[in-house]
NUBA-117680 format. One line per field, with one value per residue (C-alpha): x, y, z. Coordinates in pm, whole numbers, plus 50000, padded with zeros to 5 digits. Layout:
east: [X, ...]
north: [Y, ...]
up: [Z, ...]
END
This chain:
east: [50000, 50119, 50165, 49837, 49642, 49481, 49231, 48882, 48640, 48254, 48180, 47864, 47822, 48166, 48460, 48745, 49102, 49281, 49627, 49713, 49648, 49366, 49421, 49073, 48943, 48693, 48343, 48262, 48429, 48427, 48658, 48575, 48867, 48843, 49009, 48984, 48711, 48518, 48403, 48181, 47863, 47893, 47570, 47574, 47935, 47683, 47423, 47586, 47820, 47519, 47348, 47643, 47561, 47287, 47362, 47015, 47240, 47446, 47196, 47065, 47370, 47524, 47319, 47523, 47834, 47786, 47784, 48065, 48323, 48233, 48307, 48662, 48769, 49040, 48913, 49238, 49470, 49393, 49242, 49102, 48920, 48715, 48455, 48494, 48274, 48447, 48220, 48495, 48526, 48341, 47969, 47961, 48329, 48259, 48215, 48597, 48659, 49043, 49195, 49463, 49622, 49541, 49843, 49933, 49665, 49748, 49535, 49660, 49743, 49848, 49636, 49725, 49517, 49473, 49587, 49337, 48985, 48852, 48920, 48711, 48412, 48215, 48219, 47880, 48019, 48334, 48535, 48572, 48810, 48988, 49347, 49282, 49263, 49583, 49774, 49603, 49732, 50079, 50082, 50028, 50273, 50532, 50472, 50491, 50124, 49946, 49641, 49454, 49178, 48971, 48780, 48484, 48485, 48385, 48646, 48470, 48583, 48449, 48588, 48984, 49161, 49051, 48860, 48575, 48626, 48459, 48543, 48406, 48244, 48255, 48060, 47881, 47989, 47991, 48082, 48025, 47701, 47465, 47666, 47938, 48087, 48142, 48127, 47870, 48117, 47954, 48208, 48064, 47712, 47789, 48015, 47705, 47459, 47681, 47692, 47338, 47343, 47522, 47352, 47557, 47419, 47505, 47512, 47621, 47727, 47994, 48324, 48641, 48957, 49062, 48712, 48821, 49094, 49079, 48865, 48891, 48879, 48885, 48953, 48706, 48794, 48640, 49045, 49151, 48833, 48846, 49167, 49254, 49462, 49742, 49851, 49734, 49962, 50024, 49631, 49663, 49388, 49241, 49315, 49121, 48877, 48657, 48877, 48964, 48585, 48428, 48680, 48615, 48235, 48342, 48527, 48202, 48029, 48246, 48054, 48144, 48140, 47960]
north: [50000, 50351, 50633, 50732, 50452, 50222, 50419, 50230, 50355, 50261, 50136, 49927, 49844, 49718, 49905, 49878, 49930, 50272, 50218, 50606, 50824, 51033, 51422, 51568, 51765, 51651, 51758, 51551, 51330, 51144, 50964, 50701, 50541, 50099, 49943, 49572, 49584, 49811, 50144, 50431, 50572, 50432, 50476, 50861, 50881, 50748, 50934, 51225, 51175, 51110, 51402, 51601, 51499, 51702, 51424, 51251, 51018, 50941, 50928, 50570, 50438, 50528, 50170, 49934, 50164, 50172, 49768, 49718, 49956, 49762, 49453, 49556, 49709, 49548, 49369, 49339, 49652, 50033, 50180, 50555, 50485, 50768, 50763, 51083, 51195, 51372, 51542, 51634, 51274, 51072, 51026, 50676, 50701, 50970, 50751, 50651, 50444, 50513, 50267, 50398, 50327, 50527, 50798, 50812, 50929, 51077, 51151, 51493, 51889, 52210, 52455, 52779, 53055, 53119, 53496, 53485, 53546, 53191, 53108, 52818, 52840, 52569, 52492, 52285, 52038, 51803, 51721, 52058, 52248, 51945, 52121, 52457, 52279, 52113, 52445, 52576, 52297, 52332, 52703, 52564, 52285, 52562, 52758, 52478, 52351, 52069, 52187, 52566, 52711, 52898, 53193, 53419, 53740, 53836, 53642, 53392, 53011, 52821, 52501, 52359, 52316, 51953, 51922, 52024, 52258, 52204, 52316, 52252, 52522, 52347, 52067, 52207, 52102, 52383, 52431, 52687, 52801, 52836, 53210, 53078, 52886, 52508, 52178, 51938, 51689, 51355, 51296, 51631, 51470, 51168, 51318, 51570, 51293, 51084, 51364, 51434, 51027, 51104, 51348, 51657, 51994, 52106, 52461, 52615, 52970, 53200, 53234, 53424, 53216, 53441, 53333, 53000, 53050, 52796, 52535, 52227, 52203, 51906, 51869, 51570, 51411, 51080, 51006, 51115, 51089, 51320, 51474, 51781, 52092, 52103, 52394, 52701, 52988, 53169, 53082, 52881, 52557, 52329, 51980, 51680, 51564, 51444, 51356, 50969, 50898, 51068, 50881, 50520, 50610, 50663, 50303, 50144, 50284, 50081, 49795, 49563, 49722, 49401]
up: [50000, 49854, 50176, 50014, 50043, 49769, 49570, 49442, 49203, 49185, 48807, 48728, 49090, 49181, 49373, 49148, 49252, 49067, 49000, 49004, 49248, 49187, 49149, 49061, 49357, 49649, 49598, 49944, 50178, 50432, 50676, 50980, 51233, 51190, 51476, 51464, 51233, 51415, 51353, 51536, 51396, 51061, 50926, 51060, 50803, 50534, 50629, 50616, 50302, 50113, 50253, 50065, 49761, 49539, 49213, 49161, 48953, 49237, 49518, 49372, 49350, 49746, 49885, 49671, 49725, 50088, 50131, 49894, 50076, 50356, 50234, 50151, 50466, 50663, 50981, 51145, 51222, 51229, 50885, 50863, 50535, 50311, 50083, 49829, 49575, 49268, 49049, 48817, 48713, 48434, 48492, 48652, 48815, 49064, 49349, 49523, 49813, 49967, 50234, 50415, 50709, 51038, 51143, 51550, 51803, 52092, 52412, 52367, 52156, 52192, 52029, 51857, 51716, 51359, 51315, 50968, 50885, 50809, 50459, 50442, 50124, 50221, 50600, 50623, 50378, 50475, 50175, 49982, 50218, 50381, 50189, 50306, 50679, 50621, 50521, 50819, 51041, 50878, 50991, 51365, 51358, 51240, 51513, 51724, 51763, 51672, 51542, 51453, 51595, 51359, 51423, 51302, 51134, 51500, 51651, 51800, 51790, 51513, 51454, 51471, 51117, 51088, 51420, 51627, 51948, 52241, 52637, 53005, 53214, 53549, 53456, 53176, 52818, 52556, 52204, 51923, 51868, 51535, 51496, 51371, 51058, 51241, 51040, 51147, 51347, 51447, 51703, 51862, 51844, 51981, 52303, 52350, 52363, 52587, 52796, 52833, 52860, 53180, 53360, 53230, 53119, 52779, 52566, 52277, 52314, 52111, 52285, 52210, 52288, 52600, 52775, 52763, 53008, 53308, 53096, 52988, 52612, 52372, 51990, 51875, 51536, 51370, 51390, 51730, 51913, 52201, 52249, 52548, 52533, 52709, 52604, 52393, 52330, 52696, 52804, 53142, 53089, 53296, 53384, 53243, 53455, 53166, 52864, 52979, 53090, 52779, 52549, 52719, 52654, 52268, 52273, 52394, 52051, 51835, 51621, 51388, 51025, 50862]
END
């Protein structure tokens, strides 16, 4: 397997492996973490990969593509597979299935602020800006962070480079509100509703970073799962008290892909 992963197209209801790596832009994508054959909140990454997609064409063909990717995934090992959609290819050829191994996790970041507007163009759809997250992220690893935070014309957090932002008042979790650009994550559903599961209050509300100081705050990624800030720029943060309970609860999501 390539450091890019094997590519597979979707032609006359069959995923077909690519030789070459495929260069046309992502229309949509969509990414989920395998671990031993299983996966969290699968049918959510379908549901909302196919929700993406505006192709009539397309939208009768996601069933059969959906049951043949997961056929093919690996059952043993760690995978962080993605379905993309490239409207830029040949009508019946759009549909690509990439498996590719999963890079290190770590319980753990340091954050850093993004000194620019938000350059993203289509924030309520994953797949189209993934690149102009990974620049961003590549600004914050030179400056010697792991990931961005990004923030609204108002300056208000939005989302991280290629992560969702959320943070602990007391014992209230919080996370951007409707106000502001964030990508629907469905790792930040499913940590909400295992909050509420738990007895814990939750709001959305908008926050500058510097109000944040003296919480706890997570970056949640179908990858990474929940992972807290150690560290963001001179702001002093808060200890976990949540991150290893909340992430155990993620583990216990986890089914079997078939």
């Amino acid at each position: 397997m390539s450091v890019a992963g094997d590519f597979f197209q979707f032609r006359d209801g069959e995923l077909r492996r690519v030789d070459a790596t495929l260069s046309e832009s992502l229309t949509v994508a969509d990414s989920f973490l395998v671990r031993s054959g299983r996966v969290r909140a699968l049918e959510r990454h379908f549901a909302r990969f196919q929700s993406s997609i505006q192709d009539e064409q397309i939208q009768t063909e996601l069933p059969a593509f959906f049951e043949a990717l997961k056929a093919i995934i690996p059952l043993e090992g760690d995978w962080f597979p993605r379905m993309e959609y490239r409207d830029q290819l040949p009508e019946g050829e759009r549909l690509v299935f990439r498996i590719r191994e999963a890079p290190e996790r770590t319980e753990s970041l340091t954050l850093w602020t993004s000194d620019e507007p938000d350059p993203r163009k289509q924030y309520q759809i994953k797949g189209p800006d993934l690149s102009i997250g990974q620049q961003i992220r590549r600004r914050a690893n030179l400056s010697g962070a792991d990931e961005a935070v990004l923030l609204s014309d108002s300056g208000h957090i939005a989302d991280g480079a290629l992560s969702a932002i959320v943070w602990w008042r007391g014992d209230v979790l919080c996370g951007p509100d409707e106000s502001t650009n964030w990508l629907p994550s469905i790792t930040r559903d499913l940590v909400f509703e295992s909050a509420n599961q738990a007895g814990y209050q939750t709001m959305t509300e908008r926050a500058r970073p510097s109000e944040l100081a003296g919480c706890e705050v997570w970056s949640l990624s179908s990858l990474q799962g929940i992972r807290y800030a150690t560290g963001w720029g001179d702001m002093e943060l808060a200890q976990p008290r949540f991150a290893s309970s909340f992430a155990k609860r993620l583990e216990l999501l986890a089914q079997p892909v078939s």
